[in-house]
Biopython code that builds the backbone (N, CA, C, O; Angstrom):
import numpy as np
from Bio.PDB.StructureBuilder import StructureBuilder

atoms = [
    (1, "UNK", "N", (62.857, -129.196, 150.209)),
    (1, "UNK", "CA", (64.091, -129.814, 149.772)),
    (1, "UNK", "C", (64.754, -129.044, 148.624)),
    (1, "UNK", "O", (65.945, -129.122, 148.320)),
    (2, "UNK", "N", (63.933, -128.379, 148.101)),
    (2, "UNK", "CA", (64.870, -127.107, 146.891)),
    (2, "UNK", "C", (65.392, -126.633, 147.129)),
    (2, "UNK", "O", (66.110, -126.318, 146.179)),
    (3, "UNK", "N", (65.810, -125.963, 148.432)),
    (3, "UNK", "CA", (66.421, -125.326, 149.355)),
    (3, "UNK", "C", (67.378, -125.989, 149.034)),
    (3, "UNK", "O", (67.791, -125.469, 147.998)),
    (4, "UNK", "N", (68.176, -127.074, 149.360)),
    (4, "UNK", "CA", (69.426, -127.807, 148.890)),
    (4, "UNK", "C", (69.577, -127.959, 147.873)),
    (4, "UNK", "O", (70.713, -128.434, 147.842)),
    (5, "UNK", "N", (69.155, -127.888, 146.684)),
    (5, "UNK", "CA", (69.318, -127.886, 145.637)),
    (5, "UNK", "C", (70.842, -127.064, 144.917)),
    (5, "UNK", "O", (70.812, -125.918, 144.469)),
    (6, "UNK", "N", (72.112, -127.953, 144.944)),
    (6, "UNK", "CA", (72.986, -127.702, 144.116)),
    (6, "UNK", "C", (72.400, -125.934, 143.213)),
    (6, "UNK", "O", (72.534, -124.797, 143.664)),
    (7, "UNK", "N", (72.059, -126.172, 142.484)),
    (7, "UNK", "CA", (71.495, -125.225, 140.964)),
    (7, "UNK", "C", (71.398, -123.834, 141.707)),
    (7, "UNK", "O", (71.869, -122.766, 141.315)),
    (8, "UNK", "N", (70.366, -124.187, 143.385)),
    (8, "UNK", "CA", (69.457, -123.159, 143.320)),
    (8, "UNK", "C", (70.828, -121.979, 144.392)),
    (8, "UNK", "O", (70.879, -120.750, 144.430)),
    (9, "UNK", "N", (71.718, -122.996, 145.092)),
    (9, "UNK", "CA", (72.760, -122.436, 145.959)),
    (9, "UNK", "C", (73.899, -121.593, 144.567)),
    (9, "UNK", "O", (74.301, -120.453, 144.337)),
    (10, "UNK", "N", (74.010, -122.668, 144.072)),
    (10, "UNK", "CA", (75.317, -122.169, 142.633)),
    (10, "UNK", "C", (74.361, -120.307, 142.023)),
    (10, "UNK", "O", (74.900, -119.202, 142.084)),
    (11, "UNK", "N", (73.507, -120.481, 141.718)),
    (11, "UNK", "CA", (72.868, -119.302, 141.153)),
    (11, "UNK", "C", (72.165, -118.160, 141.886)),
    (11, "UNK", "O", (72.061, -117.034, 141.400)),
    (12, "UNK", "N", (71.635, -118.551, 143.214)),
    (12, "UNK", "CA", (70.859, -117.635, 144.108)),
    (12, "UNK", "C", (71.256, -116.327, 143.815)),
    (12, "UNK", "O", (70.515, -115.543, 143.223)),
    (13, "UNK", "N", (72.721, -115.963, 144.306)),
    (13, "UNK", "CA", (73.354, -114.551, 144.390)),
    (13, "UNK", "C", (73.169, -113.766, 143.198)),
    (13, "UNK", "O", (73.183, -112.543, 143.337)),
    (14, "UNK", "N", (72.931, -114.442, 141.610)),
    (14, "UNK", "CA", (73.366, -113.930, 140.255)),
    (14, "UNK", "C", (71.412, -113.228, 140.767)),
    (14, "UNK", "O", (71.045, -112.061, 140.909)),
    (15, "UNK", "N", (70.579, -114.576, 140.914)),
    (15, "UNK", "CA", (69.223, -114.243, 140.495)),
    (15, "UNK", "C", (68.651, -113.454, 141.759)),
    (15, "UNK", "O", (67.514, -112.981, 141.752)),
    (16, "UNK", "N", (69.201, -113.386, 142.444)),
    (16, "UNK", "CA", (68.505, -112.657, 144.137)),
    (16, "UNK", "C", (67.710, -111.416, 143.670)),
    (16, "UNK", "O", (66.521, -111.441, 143.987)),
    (17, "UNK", "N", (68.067, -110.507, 143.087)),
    (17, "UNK", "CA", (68.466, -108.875, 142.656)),
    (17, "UNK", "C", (66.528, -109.160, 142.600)),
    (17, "UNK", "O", (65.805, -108.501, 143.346)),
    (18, "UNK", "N", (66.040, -110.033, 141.782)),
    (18, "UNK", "CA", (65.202, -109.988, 141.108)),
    (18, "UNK", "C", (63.608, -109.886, 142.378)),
    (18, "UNK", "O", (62.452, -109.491, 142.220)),
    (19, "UNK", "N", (64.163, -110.312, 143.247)),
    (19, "UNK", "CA", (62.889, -110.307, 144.614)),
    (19, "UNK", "C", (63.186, -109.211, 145.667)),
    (19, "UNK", "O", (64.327, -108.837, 145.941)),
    (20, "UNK", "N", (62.234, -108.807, 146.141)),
    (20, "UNK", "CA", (62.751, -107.681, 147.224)),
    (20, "UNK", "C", (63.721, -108.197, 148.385)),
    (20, "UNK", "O", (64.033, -109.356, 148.654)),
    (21, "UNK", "N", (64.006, -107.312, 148.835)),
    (21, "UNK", "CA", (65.347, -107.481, 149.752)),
    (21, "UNK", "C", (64.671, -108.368, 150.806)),
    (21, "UNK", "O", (64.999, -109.555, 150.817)),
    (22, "UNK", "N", (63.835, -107.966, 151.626)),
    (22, "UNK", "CA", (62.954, -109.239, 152.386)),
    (22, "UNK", "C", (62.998, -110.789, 152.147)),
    (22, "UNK", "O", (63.433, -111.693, 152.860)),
    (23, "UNK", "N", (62.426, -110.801, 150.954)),
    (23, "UNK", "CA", (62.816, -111.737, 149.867)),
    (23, "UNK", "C", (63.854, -112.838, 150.191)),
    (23, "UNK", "O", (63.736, -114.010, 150.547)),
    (24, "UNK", "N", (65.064, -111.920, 149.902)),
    (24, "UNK", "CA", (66.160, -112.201, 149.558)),
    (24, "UNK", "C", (66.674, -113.080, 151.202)),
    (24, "UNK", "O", (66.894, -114.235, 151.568)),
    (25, "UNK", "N", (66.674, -111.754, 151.775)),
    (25, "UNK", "CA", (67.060, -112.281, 153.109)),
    (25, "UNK", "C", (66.534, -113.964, 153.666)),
    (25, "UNK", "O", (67.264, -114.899, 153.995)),
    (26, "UNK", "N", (65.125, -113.912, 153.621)),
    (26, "UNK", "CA", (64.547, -114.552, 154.086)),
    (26, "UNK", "C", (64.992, -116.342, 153.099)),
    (26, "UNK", "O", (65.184, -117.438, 153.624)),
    (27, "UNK", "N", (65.012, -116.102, 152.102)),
    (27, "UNK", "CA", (65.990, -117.264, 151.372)),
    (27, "UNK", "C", (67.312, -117.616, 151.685)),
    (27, "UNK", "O", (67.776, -118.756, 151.696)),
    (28, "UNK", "N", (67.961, -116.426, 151.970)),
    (28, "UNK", "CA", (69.301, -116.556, 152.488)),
    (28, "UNK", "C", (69.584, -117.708, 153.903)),
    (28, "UNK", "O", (70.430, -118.581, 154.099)),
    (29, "UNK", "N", (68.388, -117.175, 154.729)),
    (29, "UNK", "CA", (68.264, -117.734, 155.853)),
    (29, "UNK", "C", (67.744, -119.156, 155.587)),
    (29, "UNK", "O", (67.987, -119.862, 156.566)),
    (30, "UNK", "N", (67.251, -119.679, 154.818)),
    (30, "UNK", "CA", (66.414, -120.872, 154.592)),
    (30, "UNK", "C", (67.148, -121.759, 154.256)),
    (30, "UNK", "O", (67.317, -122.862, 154.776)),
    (31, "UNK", "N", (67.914, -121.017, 152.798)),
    (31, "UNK", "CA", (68.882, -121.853, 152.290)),
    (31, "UNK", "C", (70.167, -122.273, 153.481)),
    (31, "UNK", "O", (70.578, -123.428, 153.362)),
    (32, "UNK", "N", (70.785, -121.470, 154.544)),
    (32, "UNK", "CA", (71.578, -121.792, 155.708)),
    (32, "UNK", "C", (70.437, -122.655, 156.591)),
    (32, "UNK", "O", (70.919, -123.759, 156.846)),
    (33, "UNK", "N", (69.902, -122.599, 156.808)),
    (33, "UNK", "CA", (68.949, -123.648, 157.842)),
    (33, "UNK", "C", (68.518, -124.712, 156.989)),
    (33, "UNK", "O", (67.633, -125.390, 157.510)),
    (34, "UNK", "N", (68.933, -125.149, 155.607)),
    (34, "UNK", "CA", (68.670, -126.319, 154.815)),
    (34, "UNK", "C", (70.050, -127.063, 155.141)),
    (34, "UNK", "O", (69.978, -128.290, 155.192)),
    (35, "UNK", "N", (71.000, -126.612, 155.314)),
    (35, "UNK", "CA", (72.249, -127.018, 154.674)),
    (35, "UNK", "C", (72.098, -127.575, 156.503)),
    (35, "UNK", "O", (72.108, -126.408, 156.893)),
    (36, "UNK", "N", (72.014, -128.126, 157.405)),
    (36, "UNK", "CA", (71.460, -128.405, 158.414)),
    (36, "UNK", "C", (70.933, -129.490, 158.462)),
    (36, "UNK", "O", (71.202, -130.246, 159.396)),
    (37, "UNK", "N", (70.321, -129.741, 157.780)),
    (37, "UNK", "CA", (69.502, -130.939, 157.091)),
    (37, "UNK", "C", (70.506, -131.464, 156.594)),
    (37, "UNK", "O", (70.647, -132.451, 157.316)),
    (38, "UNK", "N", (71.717, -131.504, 155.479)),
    (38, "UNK", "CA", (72.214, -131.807, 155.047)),
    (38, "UNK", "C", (73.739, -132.413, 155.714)),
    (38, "UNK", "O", (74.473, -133.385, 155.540)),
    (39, "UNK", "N", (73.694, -131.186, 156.572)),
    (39, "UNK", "CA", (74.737, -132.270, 157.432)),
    (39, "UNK", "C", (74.510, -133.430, 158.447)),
    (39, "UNK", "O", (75.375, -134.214, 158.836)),
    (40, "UNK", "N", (72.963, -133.398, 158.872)),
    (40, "UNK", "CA", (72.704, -134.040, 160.265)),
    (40, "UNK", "C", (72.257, -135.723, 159.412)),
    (40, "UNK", "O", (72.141, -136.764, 160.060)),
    (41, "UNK", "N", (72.043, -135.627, 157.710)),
    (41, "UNK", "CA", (71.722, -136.493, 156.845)),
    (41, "UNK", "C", (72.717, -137.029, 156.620)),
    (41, "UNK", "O", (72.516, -138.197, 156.290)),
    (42, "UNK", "N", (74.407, -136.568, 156.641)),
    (42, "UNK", "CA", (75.053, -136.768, 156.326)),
    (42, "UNK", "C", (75.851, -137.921, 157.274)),
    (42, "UNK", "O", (76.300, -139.026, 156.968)),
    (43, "UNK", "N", (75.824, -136.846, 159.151)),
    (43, "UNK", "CA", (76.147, -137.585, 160.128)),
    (43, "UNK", "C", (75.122, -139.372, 160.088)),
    (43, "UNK", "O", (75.652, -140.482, 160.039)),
    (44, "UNK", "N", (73.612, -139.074, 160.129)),
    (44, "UNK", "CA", (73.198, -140.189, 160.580)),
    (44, "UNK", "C", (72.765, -140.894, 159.250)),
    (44, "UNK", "O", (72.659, -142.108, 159.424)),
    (45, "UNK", "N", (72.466, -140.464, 157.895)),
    (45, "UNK", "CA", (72.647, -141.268, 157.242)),
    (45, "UNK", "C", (70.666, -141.185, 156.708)),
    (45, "UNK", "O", (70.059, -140.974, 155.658)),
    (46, "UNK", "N", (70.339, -141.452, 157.967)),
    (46, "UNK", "CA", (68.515, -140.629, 157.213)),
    (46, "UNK", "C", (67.944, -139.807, 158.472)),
    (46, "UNK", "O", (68.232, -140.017, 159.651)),
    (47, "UNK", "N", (67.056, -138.805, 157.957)),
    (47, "UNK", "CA", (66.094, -137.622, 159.426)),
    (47, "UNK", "C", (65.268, -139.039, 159.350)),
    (47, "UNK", "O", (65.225, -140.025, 158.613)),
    (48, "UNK", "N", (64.364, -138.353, 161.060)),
    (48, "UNK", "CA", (63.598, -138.587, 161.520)),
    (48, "UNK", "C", (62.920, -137.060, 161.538)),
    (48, "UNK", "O", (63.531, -135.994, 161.463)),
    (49, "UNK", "N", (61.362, -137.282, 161.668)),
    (49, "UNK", "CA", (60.307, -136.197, 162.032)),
    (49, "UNK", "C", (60.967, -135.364, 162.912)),
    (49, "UNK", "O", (60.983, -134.147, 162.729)),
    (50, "UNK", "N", (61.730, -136.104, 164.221)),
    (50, "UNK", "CA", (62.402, -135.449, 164.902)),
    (50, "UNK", "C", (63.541, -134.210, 164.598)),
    (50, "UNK", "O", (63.800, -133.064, 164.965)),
    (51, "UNK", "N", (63.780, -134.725, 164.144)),
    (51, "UNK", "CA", (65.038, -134.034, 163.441)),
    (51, "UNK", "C", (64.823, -133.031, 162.567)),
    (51, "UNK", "O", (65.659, -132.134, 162.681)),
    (52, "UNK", "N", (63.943, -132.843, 161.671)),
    (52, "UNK", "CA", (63.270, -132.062, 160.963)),
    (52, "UNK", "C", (62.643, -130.597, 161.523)),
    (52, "UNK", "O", (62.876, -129.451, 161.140)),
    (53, "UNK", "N", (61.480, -131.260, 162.912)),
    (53, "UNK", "CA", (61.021, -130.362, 164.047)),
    (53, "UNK", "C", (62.113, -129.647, 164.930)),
    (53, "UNK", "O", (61.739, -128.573, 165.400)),
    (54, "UNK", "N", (63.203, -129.986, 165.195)),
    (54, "UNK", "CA", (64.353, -130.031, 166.042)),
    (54, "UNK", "C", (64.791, -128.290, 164.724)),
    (54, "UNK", "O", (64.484, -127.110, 164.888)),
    (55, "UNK", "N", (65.398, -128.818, 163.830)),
    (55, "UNK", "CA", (65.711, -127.856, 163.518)),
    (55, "UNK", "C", (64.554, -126.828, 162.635)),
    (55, "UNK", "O", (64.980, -126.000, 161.830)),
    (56, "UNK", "N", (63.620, -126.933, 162.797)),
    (56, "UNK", "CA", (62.351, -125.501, 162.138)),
    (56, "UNK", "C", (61.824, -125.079, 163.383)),
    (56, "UNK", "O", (61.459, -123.905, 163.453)),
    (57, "UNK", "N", (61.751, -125.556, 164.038)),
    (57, "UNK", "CA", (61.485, -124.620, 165.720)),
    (57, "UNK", "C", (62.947, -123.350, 165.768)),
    (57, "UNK", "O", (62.940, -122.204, 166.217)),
    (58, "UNK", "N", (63.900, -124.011, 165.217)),
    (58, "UNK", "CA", (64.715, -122.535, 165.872)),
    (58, "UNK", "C", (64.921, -121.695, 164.583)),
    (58, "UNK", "O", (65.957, -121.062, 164.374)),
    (59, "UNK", "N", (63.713, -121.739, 163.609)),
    (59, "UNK", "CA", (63.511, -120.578, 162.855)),
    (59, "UNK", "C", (62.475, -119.628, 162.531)),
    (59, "UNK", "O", (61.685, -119.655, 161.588)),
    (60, "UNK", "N", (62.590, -118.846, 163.392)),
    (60, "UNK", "CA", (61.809, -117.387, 163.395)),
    (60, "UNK", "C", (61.482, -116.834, 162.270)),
    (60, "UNK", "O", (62.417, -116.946, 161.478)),
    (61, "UNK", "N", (60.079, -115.976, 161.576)),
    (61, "UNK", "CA", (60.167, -115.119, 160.778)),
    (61, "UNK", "C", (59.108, -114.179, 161.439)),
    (61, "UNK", "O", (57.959, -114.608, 161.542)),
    (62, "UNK", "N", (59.425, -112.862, 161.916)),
    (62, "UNK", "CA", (59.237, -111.945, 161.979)),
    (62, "UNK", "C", (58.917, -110.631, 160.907)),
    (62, "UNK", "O", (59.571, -109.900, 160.163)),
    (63, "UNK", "N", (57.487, -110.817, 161.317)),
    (63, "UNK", "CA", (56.909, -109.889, 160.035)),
    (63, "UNK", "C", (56.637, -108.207, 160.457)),
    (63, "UNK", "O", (55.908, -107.761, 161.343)),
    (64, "UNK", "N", (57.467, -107.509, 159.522)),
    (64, "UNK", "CA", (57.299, -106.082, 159.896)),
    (64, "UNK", "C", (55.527, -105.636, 159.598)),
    (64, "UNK", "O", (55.130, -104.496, 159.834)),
]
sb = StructureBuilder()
sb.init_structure("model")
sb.init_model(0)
sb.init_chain("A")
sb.init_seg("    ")
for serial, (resi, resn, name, xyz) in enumerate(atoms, 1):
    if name == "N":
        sb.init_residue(resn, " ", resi, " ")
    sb.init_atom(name, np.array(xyz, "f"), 0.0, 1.0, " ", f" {name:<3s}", serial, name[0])
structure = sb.get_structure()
């Protein structure tokens, strides 16, 4: 749920520099697949387990 976190979206870009680019990316992507959560919370008002599983199944991390 930090992932949505107001603070952590407002500042990410200033503090990114500081983790490797991998890193970075891989937050980038997290923080967009949070905000997901946030709208489908928004439409119905509360998740279900469902809903949760629904959207982390269609996120991949591929390790070099």
């Amino acid at each position: 749920m930090w992932l949505q976190s107001p603070i952590l979206k407002e500042n990410w870009k200033a503090l990114s520099f500081n983790y490797s680019k991998d890193t970075g990316e891989m937050v980038d992507r997290l923080i967009l697949e949070s905000d997901k959560f946030t709208q489908k919370r928004i439409k119905k008002g509360t998740l279900t387990n469902q809903d949760y599983d629904d959207i982390s199944a269609n996120f991949k991390v591929i390790f070099r």
